[in-house]
N, C-alpha and C positions, 0 to 999 in steps of 0.2 A: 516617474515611470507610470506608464500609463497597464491596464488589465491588459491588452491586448500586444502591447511589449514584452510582460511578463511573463504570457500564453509563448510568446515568440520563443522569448530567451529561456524557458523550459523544452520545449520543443525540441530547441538545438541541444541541448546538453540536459537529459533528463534527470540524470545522475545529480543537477543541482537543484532539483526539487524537496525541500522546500526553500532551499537556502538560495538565495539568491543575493544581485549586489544591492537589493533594497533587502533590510532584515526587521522592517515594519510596515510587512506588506497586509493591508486588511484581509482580516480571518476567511470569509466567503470567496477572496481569490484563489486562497492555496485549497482550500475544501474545493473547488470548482478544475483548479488545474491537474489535482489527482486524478479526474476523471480522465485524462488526455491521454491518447493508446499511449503515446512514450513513456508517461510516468508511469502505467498499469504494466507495459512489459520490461521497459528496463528497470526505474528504482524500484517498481515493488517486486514484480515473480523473479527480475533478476537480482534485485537485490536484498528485499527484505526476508523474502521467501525460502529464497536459495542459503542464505547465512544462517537463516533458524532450522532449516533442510540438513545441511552441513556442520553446523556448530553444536545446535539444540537448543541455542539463545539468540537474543535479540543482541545482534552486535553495537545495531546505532548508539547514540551518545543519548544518556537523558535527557539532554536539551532539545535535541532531535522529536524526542520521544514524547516528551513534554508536549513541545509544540503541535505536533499530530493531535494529540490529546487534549490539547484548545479547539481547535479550527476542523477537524471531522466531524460528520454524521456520527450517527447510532448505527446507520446502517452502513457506511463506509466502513468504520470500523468491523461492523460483524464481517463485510466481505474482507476483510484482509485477514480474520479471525481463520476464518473457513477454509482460504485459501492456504496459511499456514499451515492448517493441522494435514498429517498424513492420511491418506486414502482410510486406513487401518484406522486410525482414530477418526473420521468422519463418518464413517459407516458404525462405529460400534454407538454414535454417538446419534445416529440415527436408527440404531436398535437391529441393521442388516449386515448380511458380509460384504464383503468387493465386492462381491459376483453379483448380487444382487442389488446392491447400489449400481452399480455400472448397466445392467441390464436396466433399470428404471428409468435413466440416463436418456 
């Protein structure tokens, strides 16, 4: 499989990012394909986001979880960090309220 079949076949189905039918795909492609709007709206705000939204935990499988944890950035990570936490806890976390987090915005 080639980077550019594997951009494809995330594309079509982002819900199988990272998993896909190769499960020894080099590290730099899957940190490269999380970039791709589908995987940023559907697996992660639709689905990492929304289960920690909803649950209050990490539903994924540690293998899952694991593997993210090989192959991301310092700063992919933080962006999914940030993106998780609620409004309420981003602003207390930046020392303002909503209102004024959002008003800086």
């Amino acid at each position: 499989m080639t980077k550019d079949e594997y951009f494809a076949s995330v594309r079509k189905n982002p819900w199988s990012f990272p998993r896909s039918v190769v499960s020894d795909l080099p590290d730099q492609w899957i940190a490269d394909a999380w970039e791709l709007p589908q995987v940023q709206s559907e697996a992660i705000a639709g689905g990492i986001v929304r289960q920690v939204s909803k649950t209050g935990s990490l539903c994924e499988s540690g293998e899952y979880l694991s593997r993210l944890a090989e192959v991301l950035s310092g700063e992919q990570v933080k962006r999914l960090y940030l993106a998780i936490l609620s409004k309420d806890e981003l602003a207390a976390l930046l020392g303002m309220t909503v209102e004024e987090m959002e008003a800086s915005s």
